[in-house]
FIDRENLO-372587 format. One record per residue (C-alpha): residue number from 1; residue in one letter; x, y, z. Coordinates in steps of 0.1 Angstrom, whole numbers, plus 2048, in hexadecimal, padded with zeros to 3 digits. Example, Ala and Ser with C-alpha at 12.3 -4.5 7.8 and 13.67 -1.06 7.14 Angstrom:
! residues 2
k,r,x,y,z
1,A,87B,7D3,84E .
2,S,889,7F5,847 .
This chain:
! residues 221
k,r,x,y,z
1,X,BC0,97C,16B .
2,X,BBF,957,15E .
3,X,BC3,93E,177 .
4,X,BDE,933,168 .
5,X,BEE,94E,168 .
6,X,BE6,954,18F .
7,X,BF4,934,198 .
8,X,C12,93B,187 .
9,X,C17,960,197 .
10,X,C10,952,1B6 .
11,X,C2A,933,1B1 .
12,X,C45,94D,1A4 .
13,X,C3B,960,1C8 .
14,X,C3E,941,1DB .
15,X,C68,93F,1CA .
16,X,C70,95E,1D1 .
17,X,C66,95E,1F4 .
18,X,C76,93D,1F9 .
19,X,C96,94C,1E8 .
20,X,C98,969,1FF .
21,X,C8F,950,21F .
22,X,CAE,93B,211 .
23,X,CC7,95F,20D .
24,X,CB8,96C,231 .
25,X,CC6,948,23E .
26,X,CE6,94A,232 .
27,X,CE7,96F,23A .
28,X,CE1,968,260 .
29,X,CF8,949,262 .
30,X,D12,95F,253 .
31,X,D0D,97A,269 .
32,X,D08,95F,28D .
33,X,D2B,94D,278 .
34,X,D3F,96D,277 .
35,X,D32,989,28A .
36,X,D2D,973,2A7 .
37,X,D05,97D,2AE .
38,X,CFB,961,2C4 .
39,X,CD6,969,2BD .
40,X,CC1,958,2A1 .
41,X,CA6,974,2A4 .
42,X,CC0,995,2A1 .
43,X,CD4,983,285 .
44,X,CB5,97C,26F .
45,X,CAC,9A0,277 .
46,X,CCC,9AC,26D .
47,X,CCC,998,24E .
48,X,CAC,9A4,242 .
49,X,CB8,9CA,24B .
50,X,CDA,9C0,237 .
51,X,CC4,9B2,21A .
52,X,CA8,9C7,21A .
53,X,C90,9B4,21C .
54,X,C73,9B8,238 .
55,X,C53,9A4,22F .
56,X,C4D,988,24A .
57,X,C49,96A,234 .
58,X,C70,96D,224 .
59,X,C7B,96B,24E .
60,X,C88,945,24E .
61,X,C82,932,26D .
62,X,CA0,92D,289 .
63,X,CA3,909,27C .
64,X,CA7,913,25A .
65,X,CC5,92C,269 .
66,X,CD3,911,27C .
67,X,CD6,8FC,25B .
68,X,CE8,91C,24B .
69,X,CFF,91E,264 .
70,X,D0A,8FB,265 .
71,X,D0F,8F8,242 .
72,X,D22,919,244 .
73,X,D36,90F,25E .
74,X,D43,8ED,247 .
75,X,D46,906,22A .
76,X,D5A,91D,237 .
77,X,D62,914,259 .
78,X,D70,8F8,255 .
79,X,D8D,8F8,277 .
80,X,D6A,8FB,289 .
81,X,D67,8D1,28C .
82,X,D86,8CE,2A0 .
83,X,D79,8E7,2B9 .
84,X,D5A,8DA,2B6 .
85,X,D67,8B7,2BD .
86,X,D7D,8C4,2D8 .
87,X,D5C,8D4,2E9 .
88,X,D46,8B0,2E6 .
89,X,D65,89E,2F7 .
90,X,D6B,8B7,310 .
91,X,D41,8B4,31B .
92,X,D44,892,31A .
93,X,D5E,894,338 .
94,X,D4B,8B1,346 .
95,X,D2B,89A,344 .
96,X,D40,877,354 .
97,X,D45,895,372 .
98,X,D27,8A0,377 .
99,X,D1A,878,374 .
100,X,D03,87E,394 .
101,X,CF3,898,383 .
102,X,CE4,887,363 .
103,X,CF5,8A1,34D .
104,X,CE7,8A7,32D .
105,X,CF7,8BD,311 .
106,X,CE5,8D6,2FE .
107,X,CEA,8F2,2E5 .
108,X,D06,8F7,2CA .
109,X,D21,8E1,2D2 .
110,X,D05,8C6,2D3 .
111,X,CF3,8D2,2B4 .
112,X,D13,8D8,2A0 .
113,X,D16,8F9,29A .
114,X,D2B,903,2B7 .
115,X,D47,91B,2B1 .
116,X,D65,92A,2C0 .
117,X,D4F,93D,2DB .
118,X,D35,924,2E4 .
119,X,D34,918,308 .
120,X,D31,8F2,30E .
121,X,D0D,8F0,318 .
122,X,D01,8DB,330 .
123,X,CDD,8D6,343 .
124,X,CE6,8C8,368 .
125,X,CC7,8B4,37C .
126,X,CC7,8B8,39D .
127,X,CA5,8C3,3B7 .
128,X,CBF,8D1,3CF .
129,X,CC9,8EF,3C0 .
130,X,CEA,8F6,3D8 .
131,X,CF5,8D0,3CF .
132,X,D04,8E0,3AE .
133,X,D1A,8FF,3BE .
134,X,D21,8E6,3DB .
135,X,D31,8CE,3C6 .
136,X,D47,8E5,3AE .
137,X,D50,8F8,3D2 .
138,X,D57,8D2,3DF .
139,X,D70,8CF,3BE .
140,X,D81,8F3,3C2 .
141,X,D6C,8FD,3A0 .
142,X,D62,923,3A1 .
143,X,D46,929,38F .
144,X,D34,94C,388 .
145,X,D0B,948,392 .
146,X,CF4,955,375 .
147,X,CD0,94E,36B .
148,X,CBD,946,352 .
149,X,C98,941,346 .
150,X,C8B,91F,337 .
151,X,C6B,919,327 .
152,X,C61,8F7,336 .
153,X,C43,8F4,322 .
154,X,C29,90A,30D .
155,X,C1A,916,32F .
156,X,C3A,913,34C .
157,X,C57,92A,349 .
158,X,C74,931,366 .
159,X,C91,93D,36C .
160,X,CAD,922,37A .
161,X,CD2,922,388 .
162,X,CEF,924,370 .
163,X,D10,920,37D .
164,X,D32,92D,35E .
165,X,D51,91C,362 .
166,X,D72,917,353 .
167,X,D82,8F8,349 .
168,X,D9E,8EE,331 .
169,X,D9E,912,322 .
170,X,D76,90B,31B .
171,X,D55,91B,329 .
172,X,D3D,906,339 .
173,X,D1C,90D,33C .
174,X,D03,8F9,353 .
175,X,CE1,8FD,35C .
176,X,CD2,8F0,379 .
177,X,CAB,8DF,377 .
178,X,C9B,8CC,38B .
179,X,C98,8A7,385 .
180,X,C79,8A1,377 .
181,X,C7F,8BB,35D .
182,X,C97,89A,34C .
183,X,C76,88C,341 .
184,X,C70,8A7,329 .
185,X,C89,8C0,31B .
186,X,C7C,8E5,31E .
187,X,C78,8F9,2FE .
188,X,C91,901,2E5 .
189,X,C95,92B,2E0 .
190,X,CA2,91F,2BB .
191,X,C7B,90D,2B5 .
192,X,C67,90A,2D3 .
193,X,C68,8E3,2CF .
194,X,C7A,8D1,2ED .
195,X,C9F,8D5,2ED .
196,X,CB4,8C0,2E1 .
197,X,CC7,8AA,2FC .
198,X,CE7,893,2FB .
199,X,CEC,876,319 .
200,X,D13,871,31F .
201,X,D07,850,30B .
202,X,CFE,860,2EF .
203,X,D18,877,2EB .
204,X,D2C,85E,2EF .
205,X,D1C,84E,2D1 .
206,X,D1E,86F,2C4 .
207,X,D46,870,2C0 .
208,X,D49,84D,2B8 .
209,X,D32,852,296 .
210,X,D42,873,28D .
211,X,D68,860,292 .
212,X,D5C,842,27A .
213,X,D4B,85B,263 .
214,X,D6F,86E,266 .
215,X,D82,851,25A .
216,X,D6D,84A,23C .
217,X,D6D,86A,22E .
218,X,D92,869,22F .
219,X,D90,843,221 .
220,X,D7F,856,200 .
221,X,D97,870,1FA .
């Protein structure tokens, strides 16, 4: 074969696998959107079983999911920004109540793709790990104890207190670390990069740029 005509086989190769990563996407976020798989790894698998198509190269990566989703979500979810407002506002009190703790939020209702079932996420810092339960049993807060496993780093994985609560018909979620875990965020499950994190500050920030964004897009209709 001409080289020529190699390059441009293996250029028309290169589109179609970058269609079908693009379908596989938008497959999954449909599926994590309206069949409520919380999962990025089972909806990509079930997108690929739905599509039928199984070579590893077409699988996009979580992030490119996560992109999907959101723009899903603004597509054709569109009452999800008042609950996702109303989630950001209610972790911001959350996070001026838990002050001692240098909370940080994390997870969809940071990252924007938080829906009717997301929990309000938060990571808690404390190296006393009763100071947590002592202070929501101090406040008449009951809370149900689970676990759950962090990667800290490439090498350092453990399992840490999480402590489910309801407030102001939401779910709360926090997770208790120790303190010198604040330096660096443990690892993502969506990319293996460090999470992303949110101060009350910056969350703060946060709803102030989304309410002035909110009034110019209504200044242009």
């Amino acid at each position: 074969m001409p080289h020529h005509a190699r390059q441009h086989a293996q250029q028309h190769a290169e589109t179609r696998t970058r269609e079908r990563r693009h379908r596989l996407a938008h497959e999954a976020a449909r599926l994590m959107a309206e069949g409520g798989i919380r999962d990025y790894h089972q909806a990509k698998l079930k997108a690929a079983e739905r599509l039928g198509i199984f070579d590893d190269a077409s699988l996009p990566r979580n992030r490119e999911i996560e992109d999907a989703l959101r723009e899903y979500q603004r597509l054709f979810q569109r009452d999800n920004a008042a609950g996702l407002r109303q989630r950001r506002e209610a972790a911001l009190r959350a996070m001026e109540f838990f002050a001692a703790f240098e909370p940080r939020l994390v997870g969809p209702v940071l990252d924007g793709t938080a829906d009717a079932r997301s929990p309000v996420a938060l990571q808690l810092y404390s190296d006393d790990a009763d100071a947590a339960p002592r202070f929501l049993d101090q406040h008449g807060i009951p809370a149900e104890a689970r676990s759950r496993r962090l990667r800290l780093d490439r090498e350092r994985s453990d399992d840490f207190p999480v402590w489910i609560f309801s407030a102001e018909d939401l779910s709360f979620d926090l997770t208790v670390l120790p303190l010198d875990v604040l330096r660096q965020a443990p690892l993502s499950g969506v990319d293996e990069k460090p999470m992303k994190r949110a101060s009350a500050a910056q969350l703060r920030q946060l709803l102030a740029d989304e309410e002035i964004a909110g009034y110019e897009g209504l200044r242009q209709e």
